[in-house]
N, C-alpha and C positions, 0 to 999 in steps of 0.2 A: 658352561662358563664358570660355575660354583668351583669344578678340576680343574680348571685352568688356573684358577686365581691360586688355591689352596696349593696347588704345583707350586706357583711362581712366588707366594709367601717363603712355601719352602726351603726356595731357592736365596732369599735375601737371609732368610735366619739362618741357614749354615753359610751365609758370605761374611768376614770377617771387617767390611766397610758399612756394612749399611746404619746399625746403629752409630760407631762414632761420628761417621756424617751426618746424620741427624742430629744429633748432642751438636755437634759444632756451628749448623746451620741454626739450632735453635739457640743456640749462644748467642750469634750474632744478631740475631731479632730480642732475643732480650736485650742486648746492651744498646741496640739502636731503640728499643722502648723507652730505655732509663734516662739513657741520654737527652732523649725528648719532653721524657717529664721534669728532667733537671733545668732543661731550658723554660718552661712553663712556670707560670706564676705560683701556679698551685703548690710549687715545692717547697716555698719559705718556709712554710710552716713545718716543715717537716725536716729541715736543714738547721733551724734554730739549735736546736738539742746538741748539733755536730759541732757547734763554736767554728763557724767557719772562717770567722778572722782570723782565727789559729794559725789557718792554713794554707802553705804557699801552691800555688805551681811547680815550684822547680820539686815540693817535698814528694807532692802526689807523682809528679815525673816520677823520682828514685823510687818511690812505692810498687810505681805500675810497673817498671823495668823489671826491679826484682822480683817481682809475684811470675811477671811471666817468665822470664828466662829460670825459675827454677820450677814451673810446671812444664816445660818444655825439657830441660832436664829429665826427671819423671815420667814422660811420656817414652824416652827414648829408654830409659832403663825399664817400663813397660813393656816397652817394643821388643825390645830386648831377651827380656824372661819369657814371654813369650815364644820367641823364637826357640830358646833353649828348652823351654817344656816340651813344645811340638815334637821337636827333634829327640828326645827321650822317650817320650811318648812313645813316639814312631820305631824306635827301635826296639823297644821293649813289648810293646803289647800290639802292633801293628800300626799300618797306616791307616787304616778305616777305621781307626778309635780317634784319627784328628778331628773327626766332623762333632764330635763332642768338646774338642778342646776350644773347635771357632765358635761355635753356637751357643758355647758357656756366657751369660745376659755377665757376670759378672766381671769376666776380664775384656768384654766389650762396651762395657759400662764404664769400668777403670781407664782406659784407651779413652773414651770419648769425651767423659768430662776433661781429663789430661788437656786435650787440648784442646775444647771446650771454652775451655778455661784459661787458657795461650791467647786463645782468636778474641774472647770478653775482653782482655789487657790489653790486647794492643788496639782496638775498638774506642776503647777507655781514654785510653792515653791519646790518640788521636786527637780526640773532643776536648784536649788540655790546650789551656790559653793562657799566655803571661799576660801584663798590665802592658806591654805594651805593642801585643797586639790583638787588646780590645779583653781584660783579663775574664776567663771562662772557666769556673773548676764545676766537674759533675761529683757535685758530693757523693750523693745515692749513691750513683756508678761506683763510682769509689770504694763504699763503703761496702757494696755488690762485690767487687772485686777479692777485696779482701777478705771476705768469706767465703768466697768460692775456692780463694784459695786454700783456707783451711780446711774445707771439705774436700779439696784434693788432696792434700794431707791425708786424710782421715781414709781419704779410699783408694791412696799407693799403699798406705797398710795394711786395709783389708786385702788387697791383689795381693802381696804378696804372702799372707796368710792362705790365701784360698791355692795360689798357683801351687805352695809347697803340700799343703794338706792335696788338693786332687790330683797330685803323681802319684798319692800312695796305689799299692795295687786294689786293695780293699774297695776305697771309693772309687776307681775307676769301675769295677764291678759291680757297685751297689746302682750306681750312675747310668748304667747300663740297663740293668734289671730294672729301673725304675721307667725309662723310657720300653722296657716289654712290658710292663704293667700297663701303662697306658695303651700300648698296639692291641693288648688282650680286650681291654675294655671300648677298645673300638672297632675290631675285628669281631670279637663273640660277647657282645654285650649280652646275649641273651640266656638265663641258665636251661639247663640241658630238662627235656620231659621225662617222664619215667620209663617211657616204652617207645621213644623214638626209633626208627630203620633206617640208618644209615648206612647199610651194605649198597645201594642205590649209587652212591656218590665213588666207590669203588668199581661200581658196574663200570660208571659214566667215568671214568677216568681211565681204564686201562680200551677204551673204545674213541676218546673224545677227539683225540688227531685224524678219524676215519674221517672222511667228505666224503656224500655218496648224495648225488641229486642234487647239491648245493654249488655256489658261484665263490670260488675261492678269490677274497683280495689279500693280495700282497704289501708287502711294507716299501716304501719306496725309498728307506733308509737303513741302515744298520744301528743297533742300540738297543738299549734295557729299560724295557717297557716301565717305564714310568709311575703310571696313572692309567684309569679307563673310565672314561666319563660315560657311566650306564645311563645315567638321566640322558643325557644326549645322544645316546645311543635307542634309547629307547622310542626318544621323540622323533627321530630321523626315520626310523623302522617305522613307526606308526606314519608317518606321512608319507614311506615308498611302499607302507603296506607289506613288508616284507619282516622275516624273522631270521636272527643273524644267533651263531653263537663265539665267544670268543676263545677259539683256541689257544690262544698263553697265556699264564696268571702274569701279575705285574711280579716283576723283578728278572722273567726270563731274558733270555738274549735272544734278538731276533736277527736275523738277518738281511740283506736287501734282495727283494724279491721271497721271502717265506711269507706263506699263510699269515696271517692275522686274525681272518676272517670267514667264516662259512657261512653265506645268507641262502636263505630257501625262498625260491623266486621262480616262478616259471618262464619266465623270459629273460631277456640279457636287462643291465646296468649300463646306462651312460656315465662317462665318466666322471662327470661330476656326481654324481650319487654315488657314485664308489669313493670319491674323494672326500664328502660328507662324512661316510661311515668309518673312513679312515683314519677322521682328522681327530676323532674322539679318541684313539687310542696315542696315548702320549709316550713317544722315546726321548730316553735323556743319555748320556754318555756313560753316566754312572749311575749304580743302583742307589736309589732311595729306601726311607722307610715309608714313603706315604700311604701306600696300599701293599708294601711287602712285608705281610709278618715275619716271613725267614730272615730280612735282611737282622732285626733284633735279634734272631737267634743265633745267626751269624759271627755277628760281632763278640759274643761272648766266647763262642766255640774259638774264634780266632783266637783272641787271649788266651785259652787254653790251650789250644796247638803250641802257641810262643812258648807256654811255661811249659810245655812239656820237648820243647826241643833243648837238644843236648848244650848248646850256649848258655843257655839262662836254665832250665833245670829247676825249676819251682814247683814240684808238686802242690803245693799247698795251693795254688793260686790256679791252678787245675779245677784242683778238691770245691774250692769254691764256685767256678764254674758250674761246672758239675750240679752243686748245689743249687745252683737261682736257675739251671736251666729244667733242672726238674719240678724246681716251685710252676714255673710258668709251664711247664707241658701239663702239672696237674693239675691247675686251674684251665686249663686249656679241656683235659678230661671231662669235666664239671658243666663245658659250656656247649649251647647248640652249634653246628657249623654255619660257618655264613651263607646268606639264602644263596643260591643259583640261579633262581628262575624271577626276571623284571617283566611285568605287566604294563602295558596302556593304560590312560583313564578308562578303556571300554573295560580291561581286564581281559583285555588278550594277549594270552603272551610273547614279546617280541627279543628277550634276550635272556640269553643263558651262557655264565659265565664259567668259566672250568673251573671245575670244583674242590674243595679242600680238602685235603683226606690226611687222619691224626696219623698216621703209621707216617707220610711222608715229612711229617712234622717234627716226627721221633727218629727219623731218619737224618733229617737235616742235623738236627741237635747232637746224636750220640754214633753217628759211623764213622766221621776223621777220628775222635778222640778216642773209640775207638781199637779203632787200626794205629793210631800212635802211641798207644798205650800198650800194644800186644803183647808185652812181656811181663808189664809192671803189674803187679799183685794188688798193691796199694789202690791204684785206678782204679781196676778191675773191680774189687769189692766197693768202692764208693760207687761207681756204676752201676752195680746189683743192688745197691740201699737206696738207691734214688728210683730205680726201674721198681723196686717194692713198695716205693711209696707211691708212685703213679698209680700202681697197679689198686695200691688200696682206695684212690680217690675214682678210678675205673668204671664207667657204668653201663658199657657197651660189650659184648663177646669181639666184636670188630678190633675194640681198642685193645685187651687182652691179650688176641691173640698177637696184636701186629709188640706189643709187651714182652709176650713171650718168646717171639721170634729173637728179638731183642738182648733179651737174655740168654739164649740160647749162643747166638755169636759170641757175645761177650766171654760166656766159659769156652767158646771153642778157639778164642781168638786167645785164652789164658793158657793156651794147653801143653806151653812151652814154661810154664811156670812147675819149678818140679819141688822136693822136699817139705818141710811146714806149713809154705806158703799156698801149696795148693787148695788144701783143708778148707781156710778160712773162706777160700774163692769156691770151692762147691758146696758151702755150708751158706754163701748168700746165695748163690744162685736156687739152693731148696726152699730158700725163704721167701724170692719171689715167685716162685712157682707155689707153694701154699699160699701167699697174698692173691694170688690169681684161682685156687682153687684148683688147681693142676697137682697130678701127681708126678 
């Protein structure tokens, strides 16, 4: 249930309605509170200060018009920028960098007070009453109003501060990296021991698609696994008595009718126990970060391919790449990998999930960039000073090695690089192989 939900939160924060709906349904109960306390006795006292003999209906009328028809204004040259960021965005650093452009709290926040703050006005105005029919001014409201509108004011300005500052390339990156910060620390919370064996988890992955003795279930849909609810996996297995492991990490693509699933059972499954164990494993359309560390790694690597195709041609924005993807593979170095193996309250163990291995981490991260880098000198040597610095936060022969391999492509993938430039490019590549202890 805990996957389901965390899923489907997910799903609302990268939707680009769900906060301004909120903001505007909660607008509307505020102004229908106000409203009601203006009609109440209890507001005299509170209305005195306002000199409300001052104050006509027809003035509050022209008040309430203009507040709202120019947050409504504003909402639509929100709407607006919006749109044109997305669309730059998209063409510059990919499509799968917009799921940060909707899920930004700030230009969802700008959007919904916008008109928020439209729906309080016309709410407002509503509740207006000349003398002669039965004369009704909600001060408060009023007074509500007109502040609200200056705080939309105040936050079409900040939107459009923040829409122009997070196009630059820089914060799109940093923005990114910050959300793998976070994947790291909830993916390998744990720091690394000094003598841990993780060649085990290598075993177990180059064997792990084997079925031998076990009851393969299939997916009954096509899609990219999602999510995998162990707890409910775990607890379904403890009540069929059986021990299941799961063949795809979340982010793969599965097919209709592939594996899913390989439980160890001596008899058959009815189908609803196969549909149990199946329902824990969630597909969605498209890849998430919720349980997909790569998809983080991913999205930076994209932006890197962009800048490194011939259109746009930005090395620099490579270079940084590069950069924040080697910070997070070497905190990644530093940390234990995630457990495998879920037990019952008895402590029997009833699930094992396929397992994480850094080489295919370091692979995700540094094979397109690369292969599209194969000529360029520049890349190349940022790739050897980033693979040297892994190599020096390194605490495994595993991790090293799969380091060095690494490196090794890299100068072989340079080797069309000829004259001065070559120098520099086998002069890092000796540097991470002495960071690693290699000759």
């Amino acid at each position: 249930m805990r996957t389901w939900l965390e899923h489907f939160w997910s799903r609302l924060r990268t939707s680009f309605w769900f906060v301004p709906g909120s903001l505007v349904v909660l607008s509307a109960v505020i102004a229908h509170a106000i409203i009601a306390f203006d009609r109440s006795d209890a507001s005299d006292s509170f209305t005195q200060w306002l000199q409300p003999e001052a104050v006509s209906a027809d003035g509050v009328r022209s008040l309430l018009s203009t507040a709202a028809t120019a947050v409504l204004t504003l909402a639509g040259l929100t709407f607006s920028a919006t749109l044109v960021a997305l669309t730059l965005a998209s063409s510059q650093f990919g499509s799968r960098i917009l799921r940060n452009f909707i899920r930004s709290l700030p230009n969802q926040f700008a959007l919904g007070m916008l008109l928020g703050n439209f729906v309080f006005c016309l709410i407002v105005l509503r509740a207006v009453r000349s003398a002669e029919e039965g004369e009704f001014i909600p001060h408060i409201a009023t007074l509500g109003a007109f502040l609200a509108t200056l705080t939309s004011l105040a936050t079409f300005i900040h939107f459009v501060h923040h829409i122009s500052v997070s196009l630059q390339a820089d914060r799109i990156i940093s923005s990114i990296h910050s959300e793998l910060d976070q994947a790291i620390e909830r993916f390998f919370p744990d720091c690394r021991p000094e003598d841990p064996d993780e060649r085990k988890a290598d075993q177990e992955k180059s064997e792990w698609e084997t079925i031998e003795n076990e009851i393969p279930i299939n997916a009954n849909r096509s899609g990219y696994i999602a999510a995998i609810n162990v707890e409910g996996l775990v607890e379904t297995c403890a009540e069929l008595g059986v021990r299941c492991r799961v063949l795809l990490r979340p982010g793969q693509f599965v097919q209709e009718g592939s594996t899913l699933l390989a439980v160890s059972h001596d008899g058959d499954l009815e189908d609803a126990e196969l549909q149990r164990l199946r329902r824990d494993v969630l597909l969605d359309r498209i890849r998430t970060a919720e349980q997909d560390f790569e998809f983080c790694l991913r999205q930076l690597v994209e932006v890197a391919l962009r800048a490194l195709s011939p259109g746009i041609n930005d090395p620099f924005t490579a270079m940084n790449c590069i950069d924040y993807l080697g910070d997070a593979l070497g905190k990644v170095a530093t940390r234990k990998l995630p457990k495998r193996t879920f037990s019952d309250a008895e402590k029997v163990p009833r699930v094992r999930v396929r397992p994480t291995v850094f080489a295919d981490l370091l692979g995700a991260a540094f094979h397109q960039i690369r292969q599209a880098a194969a000529d360029r000198a520049d890349i190349a040597i940022r790739l050897l000073d980033v693979l040297e610095e892994i190599g020096d936060r390194a605490m495994l022969d595993t991790h090293r090695d799969a380091i060095a391999e690494h490196a090794d492509a890299v100068l072989a993938c340079a080797s069309s690089v000829d004259g001065c430039d070559r120098e520099p490019v086998e002069a890092a590549h000796r540097r991470v192989m002495e960071a690693l202890g290699r000759s």
